[in-house]
C-alpha positions in Angstrom: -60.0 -71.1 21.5 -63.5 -70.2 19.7 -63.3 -66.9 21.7 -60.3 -66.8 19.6 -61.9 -66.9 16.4 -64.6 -64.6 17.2 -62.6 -62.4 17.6 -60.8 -62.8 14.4 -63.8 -62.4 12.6 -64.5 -59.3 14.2 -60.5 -58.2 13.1 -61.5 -58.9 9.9 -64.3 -57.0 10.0 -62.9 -54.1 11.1 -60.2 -54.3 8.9 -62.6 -54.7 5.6 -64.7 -51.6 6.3 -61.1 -49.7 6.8 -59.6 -50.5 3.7 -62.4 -49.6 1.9 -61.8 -45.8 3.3 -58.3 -46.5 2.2 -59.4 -47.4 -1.3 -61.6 -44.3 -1.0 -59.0 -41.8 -0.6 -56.0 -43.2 -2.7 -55.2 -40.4 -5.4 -56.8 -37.4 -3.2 -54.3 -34.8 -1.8 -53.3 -35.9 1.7 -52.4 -33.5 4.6 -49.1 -34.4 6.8 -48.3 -34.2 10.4 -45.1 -34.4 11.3 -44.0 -36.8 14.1 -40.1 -36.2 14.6 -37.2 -36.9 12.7 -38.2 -37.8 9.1 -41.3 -39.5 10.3 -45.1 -38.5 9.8 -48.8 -39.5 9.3 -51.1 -38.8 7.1 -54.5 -37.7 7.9 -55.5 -41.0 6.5 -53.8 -42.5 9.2 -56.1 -41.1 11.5 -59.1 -41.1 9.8 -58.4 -45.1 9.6 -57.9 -45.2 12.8 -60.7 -43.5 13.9 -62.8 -45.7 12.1 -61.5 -48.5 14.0 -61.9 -47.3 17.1 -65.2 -46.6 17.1 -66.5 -49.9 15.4 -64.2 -52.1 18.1 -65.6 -50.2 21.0 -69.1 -51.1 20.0 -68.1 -54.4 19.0 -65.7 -55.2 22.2 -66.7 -52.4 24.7 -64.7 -53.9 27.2 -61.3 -54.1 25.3 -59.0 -51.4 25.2 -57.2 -50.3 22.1 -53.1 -49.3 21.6 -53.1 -47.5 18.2 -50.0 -45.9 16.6 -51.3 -42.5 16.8 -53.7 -41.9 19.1 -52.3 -44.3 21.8 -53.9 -46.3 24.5 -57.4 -45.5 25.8 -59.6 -48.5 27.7 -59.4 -50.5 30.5 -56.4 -50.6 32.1 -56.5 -53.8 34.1 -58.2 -56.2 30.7 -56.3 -59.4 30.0 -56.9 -58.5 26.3 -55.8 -55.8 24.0 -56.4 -54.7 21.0 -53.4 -53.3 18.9 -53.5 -51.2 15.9 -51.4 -49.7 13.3 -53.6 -48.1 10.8 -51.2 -48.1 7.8 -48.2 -50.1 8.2 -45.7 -48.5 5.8 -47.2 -44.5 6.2 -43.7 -43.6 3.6 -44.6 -45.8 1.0 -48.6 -45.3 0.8 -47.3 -41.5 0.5 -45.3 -42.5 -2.5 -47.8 -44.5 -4.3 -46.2 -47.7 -3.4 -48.9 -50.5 -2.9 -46.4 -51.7 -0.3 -48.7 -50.6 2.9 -51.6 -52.5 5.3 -53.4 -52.2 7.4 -52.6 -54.0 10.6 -54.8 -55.1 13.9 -53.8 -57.5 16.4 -55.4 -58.9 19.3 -52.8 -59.3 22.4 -54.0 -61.8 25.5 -51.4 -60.9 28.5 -49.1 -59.0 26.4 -48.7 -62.2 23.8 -50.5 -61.7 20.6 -53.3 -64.1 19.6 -55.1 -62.8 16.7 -53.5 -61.1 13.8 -54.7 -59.4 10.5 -53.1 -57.8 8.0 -54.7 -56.6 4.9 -52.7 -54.6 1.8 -55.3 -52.8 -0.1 -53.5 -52.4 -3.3 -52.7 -56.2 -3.5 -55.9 -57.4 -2.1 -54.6 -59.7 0.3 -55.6 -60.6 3.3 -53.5 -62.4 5.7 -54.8 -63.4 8.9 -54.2 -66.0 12.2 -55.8 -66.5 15.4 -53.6 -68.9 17.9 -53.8 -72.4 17.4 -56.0 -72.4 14.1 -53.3 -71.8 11.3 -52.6 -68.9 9.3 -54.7 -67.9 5.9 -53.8 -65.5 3.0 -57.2 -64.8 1.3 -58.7 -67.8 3.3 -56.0 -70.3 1.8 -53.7 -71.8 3.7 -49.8 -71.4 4.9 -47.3 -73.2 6.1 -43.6 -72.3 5.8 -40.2 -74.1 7.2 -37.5 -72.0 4.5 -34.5 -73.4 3.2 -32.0 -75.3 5.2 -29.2 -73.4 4.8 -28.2 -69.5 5.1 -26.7 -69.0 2.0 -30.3 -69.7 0.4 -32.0 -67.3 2.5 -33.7 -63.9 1.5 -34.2 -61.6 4.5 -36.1 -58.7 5.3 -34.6 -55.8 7.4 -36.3 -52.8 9.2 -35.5 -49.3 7.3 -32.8 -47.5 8.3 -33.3 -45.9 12.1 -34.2 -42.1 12.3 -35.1 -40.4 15.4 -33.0 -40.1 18.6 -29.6 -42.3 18.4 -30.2 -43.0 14.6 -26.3 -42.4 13.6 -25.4 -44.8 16.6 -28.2 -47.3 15.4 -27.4 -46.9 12.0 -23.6 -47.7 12.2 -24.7 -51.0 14.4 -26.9 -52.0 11.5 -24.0 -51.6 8.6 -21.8 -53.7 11.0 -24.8 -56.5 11.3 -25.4 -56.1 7.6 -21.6 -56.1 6.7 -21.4 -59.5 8.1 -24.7 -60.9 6.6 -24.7 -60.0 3.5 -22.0 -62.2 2.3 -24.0 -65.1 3.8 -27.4 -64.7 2.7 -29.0 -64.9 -1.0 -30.4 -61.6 -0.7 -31.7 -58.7 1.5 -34.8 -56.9 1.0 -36.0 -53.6 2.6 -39.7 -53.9 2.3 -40.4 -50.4 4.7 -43.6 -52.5 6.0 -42.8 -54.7 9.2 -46.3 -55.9 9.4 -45.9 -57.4 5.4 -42.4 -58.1 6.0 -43.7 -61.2 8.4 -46.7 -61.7 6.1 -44.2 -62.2 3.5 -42.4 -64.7 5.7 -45.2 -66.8 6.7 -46.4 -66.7 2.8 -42.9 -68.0 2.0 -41.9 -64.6 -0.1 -38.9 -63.6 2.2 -37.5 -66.6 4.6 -36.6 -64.6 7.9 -37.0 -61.2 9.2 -34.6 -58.7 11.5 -35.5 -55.8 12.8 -33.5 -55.0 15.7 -35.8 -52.3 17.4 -39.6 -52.1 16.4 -43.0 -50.6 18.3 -46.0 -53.2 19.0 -48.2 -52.2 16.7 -46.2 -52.4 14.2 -45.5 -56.7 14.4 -48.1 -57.7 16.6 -50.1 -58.9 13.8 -47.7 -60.1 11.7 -45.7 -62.1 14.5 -49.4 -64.3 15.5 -49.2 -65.2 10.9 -46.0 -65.9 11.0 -46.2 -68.4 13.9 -49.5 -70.4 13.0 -47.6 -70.9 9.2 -44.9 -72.3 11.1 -42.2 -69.5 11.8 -40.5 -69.1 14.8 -40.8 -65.6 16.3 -38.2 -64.2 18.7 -36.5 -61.2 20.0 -32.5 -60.8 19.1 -32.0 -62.5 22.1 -33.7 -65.6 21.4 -36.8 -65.0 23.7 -39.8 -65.9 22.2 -41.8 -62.7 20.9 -44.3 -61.1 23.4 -45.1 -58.6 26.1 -42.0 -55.8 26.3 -39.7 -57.2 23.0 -38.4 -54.5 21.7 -37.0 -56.6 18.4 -38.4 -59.3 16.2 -36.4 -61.9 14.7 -38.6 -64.3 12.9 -37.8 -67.4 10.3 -37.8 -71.5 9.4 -35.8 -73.4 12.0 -32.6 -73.8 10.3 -32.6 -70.4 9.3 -33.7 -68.5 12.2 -30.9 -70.7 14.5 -28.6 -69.1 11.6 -29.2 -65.9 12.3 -29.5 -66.1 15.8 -26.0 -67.0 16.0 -24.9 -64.3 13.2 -26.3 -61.4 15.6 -24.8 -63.2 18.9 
């Protein structure tokens, strides 16, 4: 376990020194690559990402790296991975939103053990290694939610684009249809890594997204957890190695919802 938090100090670490680049460039012209349908990067993005690279590979030589835009490079056959999204919420940081992180997660055998997740704009830094408690800013959290649905506000993915987005989309107005008479509120962050954050920090009190990449959670599902959350797929399984979905919330809540998307 104090590998564990050796290697969350060396997250954090890497994380720091990348923000700062973020803080850097905010307010300079960006340039945009296109990725597909509606999606993009900036070259932000990949400077970030860069950065990280090369500062884990001297710091963990040994441990390969899954990023969100440059992919997976390193040894093949390691128990540990690391996993990286350089800015969680690329839309929003392009719209002068502070609503963006940066997000790097540590995965043992395909489970995620280490998580940090740092929005530059809000200067916050949430992070969680497994089995020593989640921290926003080196304080503390814990969260259960309410008790009951109706008190609930939840965070959903954005709307799907890419290939099958009408079929996807009409799926999630029939999901929505039937939970937004039941829930307080629902909130469309366009951040999965803060949308968890959030959870575990008791701002939202569960979180669906019914299809999501690794590198965008991975982080945020190990803070949610240690603050007490519990972390699934839409199935139910617990949140790991191949989940393609997160659903993530207090007890009562989460069991809620569970049986909403059932």
């Amino acid at each position: 376990m104090s590998d564990l938090l050796e290697f969350l100090g060396t997250a954090e670490q890497a994380v720091e020194a990348a923000v700062a680049t973020i803080r850097s460039g905010i307010g300079r012209e960006r340039s945009i690559s296109g990725k597909g349908d509606r999606d993009f990067a900036t070259d932000l993005d990949y400077a970030v990402e860069d950065q990280i690279r090369a500062f884990l590979d001297q710091e963990t030589p040994g441990i390969p790296l899954l990023g969100e835009e440059r992919g997976r490079t390193g040894d093949a056959e390691s128990h540990y991975e690391w996993v990286l999204d350089p800015i969680d919420g690329t839309v929003n940081f392009a719209h002068r939103s502070p609503l963006f992180g940066v997000s790097l997660a540590l995965t043992r055998n395909g489970m995620p053990v280490v998580g940090v997740v740092q929005a530059p704009l809000a200067d916050e830094r949430f992070s969680a290694a497994l089995g020593h408690g989640a921290a926003l800013n080196k304080q503390t959290l814990t969260t259960t939610g309410p008790g009951d649905l109706a008190d609930a506000v939840v965070a959903v993915a954005d709307f799907p684009f890419g290939p099958d987005a009408e079929r996807r989309t009409q799926r999630r107005f029939a999901l929505l249809q039937r939970l937004v008479p039941k829930v307080q509120r629902v909130r469309m962050l366009g951040t999965a890594a803060l949308d968890l954050c959030w959870l575990a920090s008791g701002r939202v009190d569960a979180v669906l997204h019914d299809r999501i990449n690794l590198w965008d959670v991975a982080a945020g599902t190990v803070i949610a957890r240690e603050a007490g959350a519990l972390v699934t797929d839409l199935d139910g399984v617990d949140y790991g190695s191949g989940a393609m979905s997160v659903l993530a919330g207090g007890p009562a809540v989460h069991r809620a919802l569970l049986a909403e998307i059932a």
